[in-house]
C-alpha positions as protocol buffer text, in pm:
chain_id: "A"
residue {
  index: 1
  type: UNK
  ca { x: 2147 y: 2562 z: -2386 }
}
residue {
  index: 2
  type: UNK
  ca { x: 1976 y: 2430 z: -2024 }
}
residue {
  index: 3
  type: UNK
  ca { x: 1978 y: 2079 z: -1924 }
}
residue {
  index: 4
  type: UNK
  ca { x: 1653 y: 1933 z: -1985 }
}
residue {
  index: 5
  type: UNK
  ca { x: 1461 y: 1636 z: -1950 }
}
residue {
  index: 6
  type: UNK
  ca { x: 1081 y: 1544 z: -1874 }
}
residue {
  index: 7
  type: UNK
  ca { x: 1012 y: 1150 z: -1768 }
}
residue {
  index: 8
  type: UNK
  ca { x: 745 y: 1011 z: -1658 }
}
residue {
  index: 9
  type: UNK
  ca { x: 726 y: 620 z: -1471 }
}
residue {
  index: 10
  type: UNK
  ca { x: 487 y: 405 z: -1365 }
}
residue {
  index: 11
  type: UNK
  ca { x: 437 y: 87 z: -1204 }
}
residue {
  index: 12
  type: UNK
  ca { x: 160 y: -136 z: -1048 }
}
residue {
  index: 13
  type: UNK
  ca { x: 183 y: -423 z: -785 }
}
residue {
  index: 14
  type: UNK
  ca { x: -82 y: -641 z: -655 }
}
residue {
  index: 15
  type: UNK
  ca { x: 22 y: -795 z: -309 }
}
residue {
  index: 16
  type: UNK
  ca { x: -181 y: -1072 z: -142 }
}
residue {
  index: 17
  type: UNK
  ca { x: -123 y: -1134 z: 241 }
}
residue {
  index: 18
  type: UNK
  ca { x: -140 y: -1433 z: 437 }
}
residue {
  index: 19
  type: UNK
  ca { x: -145 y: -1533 z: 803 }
}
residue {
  index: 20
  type: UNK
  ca { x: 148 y: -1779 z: 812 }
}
residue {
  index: 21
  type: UNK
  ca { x: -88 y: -1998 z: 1075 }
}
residue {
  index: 22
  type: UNK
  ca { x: -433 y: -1992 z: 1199 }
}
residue {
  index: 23
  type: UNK
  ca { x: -389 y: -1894 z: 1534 }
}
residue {
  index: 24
  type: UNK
  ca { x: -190 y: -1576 z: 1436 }
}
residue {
  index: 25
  type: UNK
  ca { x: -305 y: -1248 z: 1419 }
}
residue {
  index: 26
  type: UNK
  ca { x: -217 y: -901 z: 1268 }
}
residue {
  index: 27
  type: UNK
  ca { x: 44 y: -698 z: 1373 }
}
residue {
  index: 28
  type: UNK
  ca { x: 181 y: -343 z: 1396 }
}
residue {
  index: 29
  type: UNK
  ca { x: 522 y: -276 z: 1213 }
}
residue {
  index: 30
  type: UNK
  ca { x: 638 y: -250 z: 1612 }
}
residue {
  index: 31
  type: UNK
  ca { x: 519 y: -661 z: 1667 }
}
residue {
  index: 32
  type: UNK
  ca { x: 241 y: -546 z: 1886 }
}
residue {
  index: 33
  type: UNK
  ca { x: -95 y: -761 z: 1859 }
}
residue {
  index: 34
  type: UNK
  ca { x: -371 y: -564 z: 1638 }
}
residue {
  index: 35
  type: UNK
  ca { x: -593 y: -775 z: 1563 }
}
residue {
  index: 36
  type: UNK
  ca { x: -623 y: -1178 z: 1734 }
}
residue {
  index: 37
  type: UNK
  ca { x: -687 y: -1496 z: 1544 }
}
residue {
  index: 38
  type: UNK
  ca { x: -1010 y: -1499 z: 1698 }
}
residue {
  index: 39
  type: UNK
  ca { x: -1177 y: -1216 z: 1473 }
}
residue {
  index: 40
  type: UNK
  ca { x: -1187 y: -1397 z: 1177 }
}
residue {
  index: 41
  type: UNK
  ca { x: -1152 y: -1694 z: 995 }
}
residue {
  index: 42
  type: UNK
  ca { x: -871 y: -1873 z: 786 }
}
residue {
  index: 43
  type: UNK
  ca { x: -558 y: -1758 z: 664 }
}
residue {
  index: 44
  type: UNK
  ca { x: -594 y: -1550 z: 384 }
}
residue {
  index: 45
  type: UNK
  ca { x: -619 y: -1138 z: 513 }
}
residue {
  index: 46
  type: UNK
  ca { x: -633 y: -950 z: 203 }
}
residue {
  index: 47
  type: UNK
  ca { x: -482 y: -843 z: -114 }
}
residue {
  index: 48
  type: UNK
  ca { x: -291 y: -468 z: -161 }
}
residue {
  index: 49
  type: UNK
  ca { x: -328 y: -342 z: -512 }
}
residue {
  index: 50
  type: UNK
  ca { x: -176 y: -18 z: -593 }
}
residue {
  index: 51
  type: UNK
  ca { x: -9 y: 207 z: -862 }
}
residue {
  index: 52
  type: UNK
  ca { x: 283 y: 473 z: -855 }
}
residue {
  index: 53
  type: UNK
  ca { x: 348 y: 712 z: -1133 }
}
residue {
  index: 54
  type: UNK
  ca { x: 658 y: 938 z: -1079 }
}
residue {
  index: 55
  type: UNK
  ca { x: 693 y: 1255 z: -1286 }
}
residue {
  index: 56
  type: UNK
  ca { x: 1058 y: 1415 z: -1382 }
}
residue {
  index: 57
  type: UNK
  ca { x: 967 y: 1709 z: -1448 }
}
residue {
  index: 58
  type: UNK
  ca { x: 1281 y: 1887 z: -1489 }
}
residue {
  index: 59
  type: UNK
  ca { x: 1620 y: 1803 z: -1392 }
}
residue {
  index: 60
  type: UNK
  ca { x: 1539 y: 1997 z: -995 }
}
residue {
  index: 61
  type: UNK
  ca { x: 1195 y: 1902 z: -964 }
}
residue {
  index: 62
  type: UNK
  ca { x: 944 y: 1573 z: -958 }
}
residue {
  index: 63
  type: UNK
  ca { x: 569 y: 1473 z: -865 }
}
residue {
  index: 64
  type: UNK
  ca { x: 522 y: 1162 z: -748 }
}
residue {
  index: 65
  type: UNK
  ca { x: 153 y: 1035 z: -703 }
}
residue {
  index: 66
  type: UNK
  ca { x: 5 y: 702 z: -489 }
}
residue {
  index: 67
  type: UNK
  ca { x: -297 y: 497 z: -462 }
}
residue {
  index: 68
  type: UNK
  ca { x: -319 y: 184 z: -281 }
}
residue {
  index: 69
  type: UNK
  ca { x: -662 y: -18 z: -191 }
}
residue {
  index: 70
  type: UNK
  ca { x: -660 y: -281 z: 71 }
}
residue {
  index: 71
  type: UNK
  ca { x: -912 y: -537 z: -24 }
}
residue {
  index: 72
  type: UNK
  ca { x: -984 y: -766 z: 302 }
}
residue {
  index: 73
  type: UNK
  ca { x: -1039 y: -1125 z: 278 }
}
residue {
  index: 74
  type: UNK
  ca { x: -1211 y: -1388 z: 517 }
}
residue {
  index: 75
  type: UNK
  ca { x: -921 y: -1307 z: 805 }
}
residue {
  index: 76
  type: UNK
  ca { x: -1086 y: -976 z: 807 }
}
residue {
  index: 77
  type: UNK
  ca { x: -1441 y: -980 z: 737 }
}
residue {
  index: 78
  type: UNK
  ca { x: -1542 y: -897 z: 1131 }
}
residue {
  index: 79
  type: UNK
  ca { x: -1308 y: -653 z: 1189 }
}
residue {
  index: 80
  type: UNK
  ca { x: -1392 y: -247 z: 1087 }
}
residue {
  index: 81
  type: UNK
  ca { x: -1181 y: -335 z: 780 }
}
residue {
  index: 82
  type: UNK
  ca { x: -1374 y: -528 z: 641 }
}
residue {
  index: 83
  type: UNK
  ca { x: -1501 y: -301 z: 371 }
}
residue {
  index: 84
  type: UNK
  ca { x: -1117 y: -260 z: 247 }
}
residue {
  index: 85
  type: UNK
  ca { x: -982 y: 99 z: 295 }
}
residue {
  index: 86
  type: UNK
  ca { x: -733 y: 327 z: 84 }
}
residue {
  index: 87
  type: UNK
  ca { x: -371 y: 499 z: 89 }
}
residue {
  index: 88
  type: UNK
  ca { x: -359 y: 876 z: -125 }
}
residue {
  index: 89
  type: UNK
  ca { x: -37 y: 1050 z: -155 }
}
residue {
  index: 90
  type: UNK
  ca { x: 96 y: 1290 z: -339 }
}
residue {
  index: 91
  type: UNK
  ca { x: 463 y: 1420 z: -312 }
}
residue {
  index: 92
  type: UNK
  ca { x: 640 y: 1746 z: -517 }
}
residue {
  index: 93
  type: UNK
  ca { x: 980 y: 1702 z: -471 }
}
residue {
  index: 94
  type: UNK
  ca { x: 1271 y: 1988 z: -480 }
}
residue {
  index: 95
  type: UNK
  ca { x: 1645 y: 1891 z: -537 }
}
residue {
  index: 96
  type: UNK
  ca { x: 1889 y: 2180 z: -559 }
}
């Protein structure tokens, strides 16, 4: 008889971010400036909901699926960002 099994996982977060000051800005994950204190106000830059649902579909293969919305806040509200903006992915997985 085959080994068999069929999962399925899912899990939510909801991440708000902060400037730790009010003269800081935003940066890239390489610490270079994006954005400067002066482009908005306060200290609050958004909040990152999102879900994850992971598929095991059998014991070689499994789907993973990703959405994420960033919701800006006042830190943000000049910037392009300001209407919030979205993260898709989708992933099938192959493990010999």
């Amino acid at each position: 008889m085959p080994w068999r099994y069929t999962g399925a996982r899912e899990r939510e977060s909801v991440i708000p971010h902060w400037s730790s000051s009010p003269p800081d800005g935003v940066y890239t994950t390489d610490l270079k400036l994006l954005l400067h204190a002066a482009v908005g106000q306060g200290k609050y830059v958004g909040t990152n909901p999102g879900v994850v649902g992971v598929w095991q579909v059998t014991r070689h293969v499994q789907f993973q699926g990703a959405i994420t919305r960033f919701v800006a806040g006042a830190f943000l509200e000049k910037t392009f960002v300001a209407g919030g903006f979205g993260f898709y992915s989708a992933t099938l997985l192959y493990r010999f």
